[in-house]
C-alpha positions, 0 to 999 in steps of 0.5 A: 666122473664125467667131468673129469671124462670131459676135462680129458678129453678136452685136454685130448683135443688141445694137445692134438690141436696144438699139434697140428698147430705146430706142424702147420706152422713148423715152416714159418716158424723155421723161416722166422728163425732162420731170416733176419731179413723177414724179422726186420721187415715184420718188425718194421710192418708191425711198428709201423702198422701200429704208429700209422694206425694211431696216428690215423685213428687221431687224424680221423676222429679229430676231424670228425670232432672239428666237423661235428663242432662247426656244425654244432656252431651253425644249428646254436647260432640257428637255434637262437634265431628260431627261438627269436621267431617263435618267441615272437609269434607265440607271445601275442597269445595270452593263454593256451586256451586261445583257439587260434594258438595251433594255427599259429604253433603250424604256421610258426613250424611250417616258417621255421622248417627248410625242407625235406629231411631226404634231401640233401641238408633237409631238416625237421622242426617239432614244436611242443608243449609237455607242460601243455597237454591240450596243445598237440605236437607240431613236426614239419615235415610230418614224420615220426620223430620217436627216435630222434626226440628221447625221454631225456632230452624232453626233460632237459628241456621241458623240465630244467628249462635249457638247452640241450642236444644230442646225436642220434640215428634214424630210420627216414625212408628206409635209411639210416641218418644221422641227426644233431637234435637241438632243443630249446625252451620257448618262453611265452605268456602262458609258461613255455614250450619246447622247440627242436631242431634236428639238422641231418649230419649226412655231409659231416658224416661223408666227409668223416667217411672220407677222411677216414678212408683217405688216412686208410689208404694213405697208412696201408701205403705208407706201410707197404713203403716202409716195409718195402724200404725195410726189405731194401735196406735190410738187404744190403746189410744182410747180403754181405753177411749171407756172402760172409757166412757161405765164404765161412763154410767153404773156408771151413770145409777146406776151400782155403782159397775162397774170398769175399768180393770187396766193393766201395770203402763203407762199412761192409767193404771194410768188414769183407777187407778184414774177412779177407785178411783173416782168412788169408791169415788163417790160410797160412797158419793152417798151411803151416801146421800142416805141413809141421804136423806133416813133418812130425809124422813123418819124423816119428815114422822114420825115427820108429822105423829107424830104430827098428834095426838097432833095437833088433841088434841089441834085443838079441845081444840082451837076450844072450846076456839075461839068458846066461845072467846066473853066471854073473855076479848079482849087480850085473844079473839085476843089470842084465834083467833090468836092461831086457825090462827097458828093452820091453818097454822101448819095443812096446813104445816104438809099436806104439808110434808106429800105430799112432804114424799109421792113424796119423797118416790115414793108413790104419785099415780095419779088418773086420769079421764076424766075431765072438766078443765073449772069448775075447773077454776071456782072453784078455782076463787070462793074460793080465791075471798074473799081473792082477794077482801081483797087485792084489786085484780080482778081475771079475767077469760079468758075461752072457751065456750065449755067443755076442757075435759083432762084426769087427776087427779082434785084434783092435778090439782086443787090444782096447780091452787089454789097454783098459783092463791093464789100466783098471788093475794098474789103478784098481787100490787092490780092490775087484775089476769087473768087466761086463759085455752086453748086447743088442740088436744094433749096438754091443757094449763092454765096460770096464769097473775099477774101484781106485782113485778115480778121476777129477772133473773134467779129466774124463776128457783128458784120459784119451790125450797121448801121454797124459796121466792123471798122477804123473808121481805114481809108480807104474806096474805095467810100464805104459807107454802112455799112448794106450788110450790114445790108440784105443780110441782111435781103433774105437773111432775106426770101427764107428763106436765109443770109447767113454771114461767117467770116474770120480774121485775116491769112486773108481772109474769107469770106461766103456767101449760101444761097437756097432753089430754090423761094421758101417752102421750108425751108433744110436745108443749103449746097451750099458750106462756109462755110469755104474749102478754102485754107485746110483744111490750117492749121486743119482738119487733118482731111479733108473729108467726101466729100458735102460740095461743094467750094470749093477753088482749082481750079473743078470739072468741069461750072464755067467760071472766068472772071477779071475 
């Protein structure tokens, strides 16, 4: 247990870390995707820091190598000449009991030595005899030589009889310097000692320090060059195309006019040439299909209005006729109902145009009111049930108890659900329709539920296209127009809502309309799923969320279900 506590709160303090990590961070992380001016510089600094860094590491260690190489040549060839000299004057001595071999061991030390080791190019020499213990070691100057000569290098010399070297740092009068220590065997009448040389690599190591300093700075500026030269460059790539991007939004913002400033005849002048060309193409397209869109508008308009008068004067010629058709024989009383059935249906279509003409226009104006939407359910169930019961379809209501008041414009919304309920019976294969209403704070939704043929992928989107009809052989019950949907979305749109369709083939279909409660608020979400719950466990294996509000067959507490 306790450490799971800890795992947890270690876990705890990671995630708040990271946070805030990524709150602090949040700007230059925004700044790095949004500037590929700042990209190529970084990039170009960091490639670069990296080449001058390896380069400079190469140089540097290099040139300490060929220092620490000549100097090496010079304490061989120096070595070599001490050795000489000290072989030359211990060899008169035939034992290491001669008592006049120390004098000779300091006074060959003393020869041998150039100075003192804190001056500039001091060095120490130090005579010893491992295989002689009666003879004490002899260091000129006299300092402590532990550090410089170690265990190791004694036993190269004293034991396996060569030469052998090594750097090494010590502390000389509280500094540190750095020594090549050299050691040699010096063969004599009575076995061999051992001669070492140490040489301060103080000049080697300031020249090192120097180089490495120099190639420093020069990388660092060198850097900063690049980078800087990469801001340049970058900058005059990237300037067109910040002109270019910011001459695009005025463009699509309707600013057809804009233009790009063409300068010289490189690349980017050629790119501005060719931007230029494009929107002045499109400039004249755009006119063009507006003002044929214009024209057709008003076409449609006109031809609606038009039409009126006639169809006023046939209406009442056809309404004498189908009122006095038991009079007639029977092929000109079917005539007769057949002539006030098409008359219907060619007012219905000219009402139609005419509320397209107006959204067309920018003319359609909303009239909204605090309204019930439970009663306005309830109509449009009454006034289709005739046409339900003639196709076999039940219209069930799925409705609160309690008013579901919304600010909107009831004859738009009634005309929504009168396209969406007829459409629902049209295609309901005479099984049940349900319509359910359903509300909260900021939002109200209506769905309407057929079981029928359903839809095809991709024709949910299509469904609100003017005259589209997903089976164009079908025969149709309640003589549509084909603009029903077209003109339900666009009073959805006007009121600031949703009006969604989903189906799927041999599942039925499924539309909801989505209002907010207070005319001009922002929709955030539905207080029903546009997928039903029927049919949850076919496609959605997953259960729902618990937040979510439920549309399924069984109307929930608080609802009232009401079948037509």
């Amino acid at each position: 247990m306790p450490v799971r506590r800890a795992l947890r709160v270690a876990r705890r303090y990671w995630v708040m870390g990271m946070r805030r990590f990524e709150t602090w961070s949040e700007p230059a992380r925004r700044a790095w995707r949004r500037s590929l001016q700042l990209r190529v510089v970084a990039l170009t600094l960091v490639a670069s820091s990296l080449l001058v860094g390896a380069f400079g590491y190469f140089v540097a260690e290099r040139s300490a190598k060929i220092l620490l190489s000549r100097a090496q040549a010079e304490v061989t060839a120096s070595m070599a000449n001490k050795v000489t000299y000290a072989i030359d004057q211990l060899t008169v001595h035939r034992s290491d009991k001669d008592s006049r071999l120390p004098l000779t061991i300091n006074q060959t030390v003393d020869r041998l030595s150039e100075g003192d080791p804190a001056e500039s190019g001091g060095s120490i020499v130090s005579m010893r005899a491992a295989q002689h213990p009666d003879i004490k070691p002899v260091t000129s100057p006299d300092v402590p030589t532990d550090q410089l000569i170690t265990p190791d290098l004694v036993k190269a010399v004293s034991t396996d009889g060569k030469e052998a070297y090594q750097v090494r740092t010590a502390r000389l009068d509280g500094e540190d310097t750095k020594f090549l220590v050299y050691g040699s065997p010096v063969p004599t009448s009575f076995g061999h000692v051992e001669l070492y040389y140490m040489v301060p690599l103080t000049t080697e190591d300031s020249a090192a320090n120097q180089i490495r300093t120099t190639v420093l700075v020069t990388g660092l500026a060198l850097v900063i060059l690049l980078g800087v030269v990469a801001g340049l460059v970058t900058r005059l790539v990237v300037t067109p195309v910040r002109v270019a991007a910011r001459t695009a939004q005025r463009l699509s913002a309707g600013l057809l006019d804009q233009r790009m400033r063409v300068d010289g005849e490189d690349d980017l002048a050629l790119l501005a040439a060719a931007f230029n060309q494009m929107a002045a193409n499109l400039q004249r397209q755009i006119v063009r299909l507006e003002e044929m869109s214009r024209n057709q508008r008003r076409f449609t308009s006109d031809v609606s209005h038009e039409l009126r008068t006639p169809l006023t004067t046939v209406r009442m010629a056809a309404d004498l006729i189908f009122s006095e058709r038991e009079d007639f024989d029977p092929a000109v009383a079917r005539s007769a109902e057949l002539l006030q059935a098409e008359l219907d249906r060619f007012e219905s279509l000219l009402t139609d145009l005419l509320e397209i003409s107006r959204f067309d226009a920018g003319f359609a104006a909303l009239d909204a009111e605090h309204t019930d939407l439970v009663p306005i359910c309830e109509r449009v169930a009454d006034r289709l049930a005739g046409l339900a019961e003639r196709v076999g379809v039940t219209i069930e209501l799925r409705l609160p108890d309690t008013p579901v008041i919304a600010e909107v414009d009831p004859r738009r919304v009634e005309r929504i659900l009168r396209n969406l309920v007829g459409n629902a019976v049209e295609h309901g294969e005479a099984l049940p329709v349900v319509v359910t209403l359903a509300s909260e704070d900021s939002a109200v939704a209506v769905t309407v539920r057929d079981h029928g043929i359903g839809l095809k992928p991709g024709e949910e989107r299509l469904v609100f296209n003017r005259f589209w009809r997903a089976d164009p052989s079908r025969a149709r019950q309640t003589g549509g127009t084909g603009l029903g949907l077209s003109i339900s979305a666009e009073d959805a749109r006007l009121h600031g809502g949703w009006l969604e369709a989903w189906g799927a083939p041999g599942e039925g279909a499924q539309f909801r309309l989505t209002l907010p409660v207070r005319s001009g608020d922002r929709l955030v979400a539905a207080p029903l799923p546009l997928i039903p719950r029927d049919r949850a466990p076919l496609a959605l294996p997953a259960p729902a969320p618990a937040t979510e509000p439920s549309a399924g067959p069984a109307p929930s507490s608080g609802a009232k279900a009401e079948v037509l």
